[in-house]
BAKE-694277 format. One record per residue: x, y negated, z negated of N, C-alpha, C, O, CB in turn. Coordinates in steps of 0.02 Angstrom, whole numbers, padded with zeros to 5 digits, always signed. Glycine has a CB too. Layout:
N
XYZXYZXYZXYZXYZ ...
//
This chain:
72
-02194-08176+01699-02266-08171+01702-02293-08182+01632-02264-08171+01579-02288-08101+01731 -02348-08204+01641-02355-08245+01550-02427-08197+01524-02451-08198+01467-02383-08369+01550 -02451-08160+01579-02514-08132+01574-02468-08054+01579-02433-08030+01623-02581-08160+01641 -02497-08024+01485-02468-07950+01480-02505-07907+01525-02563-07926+01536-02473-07919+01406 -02486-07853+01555-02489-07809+01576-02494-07733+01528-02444-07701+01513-02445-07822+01613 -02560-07714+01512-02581-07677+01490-02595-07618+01519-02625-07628+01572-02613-07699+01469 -02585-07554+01505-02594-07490+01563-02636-07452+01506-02627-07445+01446-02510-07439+01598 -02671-07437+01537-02713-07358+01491-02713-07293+01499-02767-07271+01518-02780-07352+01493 -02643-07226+01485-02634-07178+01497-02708-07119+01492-02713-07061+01511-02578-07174+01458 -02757-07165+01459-02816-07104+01478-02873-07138+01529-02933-07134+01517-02862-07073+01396 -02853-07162+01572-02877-07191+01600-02917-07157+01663-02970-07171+01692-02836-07230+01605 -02855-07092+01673-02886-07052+01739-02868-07105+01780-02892-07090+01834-02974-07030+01743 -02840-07160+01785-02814-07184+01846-02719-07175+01829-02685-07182+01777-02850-07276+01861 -02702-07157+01902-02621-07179+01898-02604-07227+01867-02651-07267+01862-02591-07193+01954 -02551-07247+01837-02508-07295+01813-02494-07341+01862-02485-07399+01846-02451-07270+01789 -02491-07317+01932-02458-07360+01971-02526-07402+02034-02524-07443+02080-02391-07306+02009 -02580-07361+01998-02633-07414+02023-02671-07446+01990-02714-07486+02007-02673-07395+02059 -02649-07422+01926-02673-07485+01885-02636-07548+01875-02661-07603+01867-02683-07466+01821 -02564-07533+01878-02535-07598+01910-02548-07638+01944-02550-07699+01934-02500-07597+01934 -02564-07594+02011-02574-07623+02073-02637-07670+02077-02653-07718+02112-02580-07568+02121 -02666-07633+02023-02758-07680+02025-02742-07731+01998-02748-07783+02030-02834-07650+01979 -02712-07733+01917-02687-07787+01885-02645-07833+01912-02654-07888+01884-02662-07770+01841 -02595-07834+01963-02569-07896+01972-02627-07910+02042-02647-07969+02043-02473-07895+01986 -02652-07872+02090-02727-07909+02127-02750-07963+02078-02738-08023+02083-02801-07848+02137 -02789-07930+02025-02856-07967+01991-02822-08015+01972-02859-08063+01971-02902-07933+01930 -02740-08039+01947-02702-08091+01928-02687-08145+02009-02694-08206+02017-02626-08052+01889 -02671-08106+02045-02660-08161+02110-02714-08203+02133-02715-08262+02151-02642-08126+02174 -02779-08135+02126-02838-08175+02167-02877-08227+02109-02917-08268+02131-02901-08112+02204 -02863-08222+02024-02882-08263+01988-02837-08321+01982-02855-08368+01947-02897-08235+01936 -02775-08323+02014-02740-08399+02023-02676-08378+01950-02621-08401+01935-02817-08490+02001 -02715-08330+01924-02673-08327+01840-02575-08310+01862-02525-08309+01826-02719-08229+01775 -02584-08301+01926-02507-08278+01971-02500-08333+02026-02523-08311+02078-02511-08190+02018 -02492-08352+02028-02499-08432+02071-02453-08401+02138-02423-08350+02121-02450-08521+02020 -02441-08422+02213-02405-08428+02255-02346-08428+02242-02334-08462+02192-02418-08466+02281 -02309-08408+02263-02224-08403+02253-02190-08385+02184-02133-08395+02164-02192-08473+02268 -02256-08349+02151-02216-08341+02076-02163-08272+02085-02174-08237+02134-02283-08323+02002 -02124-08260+02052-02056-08203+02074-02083-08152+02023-02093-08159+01963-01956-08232+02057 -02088-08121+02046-02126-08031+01985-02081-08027+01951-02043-08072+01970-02138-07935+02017 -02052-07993+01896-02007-07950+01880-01960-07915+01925-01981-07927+01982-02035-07913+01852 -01908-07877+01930-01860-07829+01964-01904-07777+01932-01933-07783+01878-01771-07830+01947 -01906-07716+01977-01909-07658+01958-01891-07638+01932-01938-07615+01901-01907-07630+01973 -01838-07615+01903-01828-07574+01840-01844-07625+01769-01882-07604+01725-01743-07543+01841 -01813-07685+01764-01853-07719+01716-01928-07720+01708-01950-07706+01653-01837-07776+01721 -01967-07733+01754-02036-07716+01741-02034-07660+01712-02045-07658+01652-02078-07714+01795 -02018-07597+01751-02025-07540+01730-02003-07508+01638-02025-07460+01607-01989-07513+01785 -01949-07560+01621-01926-07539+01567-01996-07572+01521-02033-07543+01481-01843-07567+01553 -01997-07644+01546-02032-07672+01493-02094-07656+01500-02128-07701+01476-02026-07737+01484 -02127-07615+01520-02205-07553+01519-02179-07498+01522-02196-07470+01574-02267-07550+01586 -02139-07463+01488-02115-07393+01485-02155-07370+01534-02211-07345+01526-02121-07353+01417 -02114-07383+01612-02147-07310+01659-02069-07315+01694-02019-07350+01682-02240-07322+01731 -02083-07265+01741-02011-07265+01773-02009-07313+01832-02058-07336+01862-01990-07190+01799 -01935-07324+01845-01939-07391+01887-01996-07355+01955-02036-07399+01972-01839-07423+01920 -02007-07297+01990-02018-07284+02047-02096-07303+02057-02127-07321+02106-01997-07216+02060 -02119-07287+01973-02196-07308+01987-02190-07395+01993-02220-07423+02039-02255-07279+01911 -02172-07412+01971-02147-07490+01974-02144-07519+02055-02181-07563+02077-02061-07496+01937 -02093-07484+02094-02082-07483+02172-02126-07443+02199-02119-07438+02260-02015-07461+02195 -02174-07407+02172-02246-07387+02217-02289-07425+02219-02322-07426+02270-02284-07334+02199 -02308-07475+02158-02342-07513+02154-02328-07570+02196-02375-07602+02219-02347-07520+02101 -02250-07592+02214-02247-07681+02234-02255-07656+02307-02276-07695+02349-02159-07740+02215 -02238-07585+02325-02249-07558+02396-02318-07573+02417-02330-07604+02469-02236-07480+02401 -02369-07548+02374-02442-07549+02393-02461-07610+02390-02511-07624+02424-02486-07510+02354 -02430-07662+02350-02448-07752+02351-02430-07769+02437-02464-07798+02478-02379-07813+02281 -02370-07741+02444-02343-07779+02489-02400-07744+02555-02443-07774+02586-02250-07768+02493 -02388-07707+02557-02444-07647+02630-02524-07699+02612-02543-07741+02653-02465-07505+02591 -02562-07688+02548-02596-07734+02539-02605-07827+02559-02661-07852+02561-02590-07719+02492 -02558-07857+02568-02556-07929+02598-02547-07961+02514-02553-08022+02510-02642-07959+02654 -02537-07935+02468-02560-07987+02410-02463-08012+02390-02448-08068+02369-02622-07933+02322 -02411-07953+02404-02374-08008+02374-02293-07994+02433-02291-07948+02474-02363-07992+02267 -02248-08035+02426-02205-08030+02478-02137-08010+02468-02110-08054+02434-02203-08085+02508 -02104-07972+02478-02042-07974+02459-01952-07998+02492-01942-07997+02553-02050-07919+02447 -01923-08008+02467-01874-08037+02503-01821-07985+02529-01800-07933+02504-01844-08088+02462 -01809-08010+02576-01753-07951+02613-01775-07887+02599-01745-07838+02619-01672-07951+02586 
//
């Protein structure tokens, strides 16, 4: 992904929906194109210091959401 992912711990929002908003506002601006492959979870997770689970709450709520797909 070439577009950083920035989180704001005083945000008063979860970590894992600010994710969730951030890769939206990236899909629906094209800046994430169709068939692009996310990160693995725990790598995402390492490389934004959170733990992998908020990581897999987030691609959970993409996926329940319609915005991204996962394999097997």
């Amino acid at each position: 992904m070439t577009e950083k992912i920035v989180l704001d711990p005083d945000s008063g929002i979860a970590p894992y929906e600010q994710l969730r908003n951030r890769i939206s506002e990236l899909a629906r601006s094209g800046a994430l194109p169709v068939g692009h492959r996310l990160p693995t979870v725990r790598g995402f997770a390492e490389e934004l210091g959170l733990a992998a689970n908020t990581v897999a709450k987030a691609y959970r709520a993409l996926e329940a959401d319609g915005v991204i797909e996962t394999r097997g």
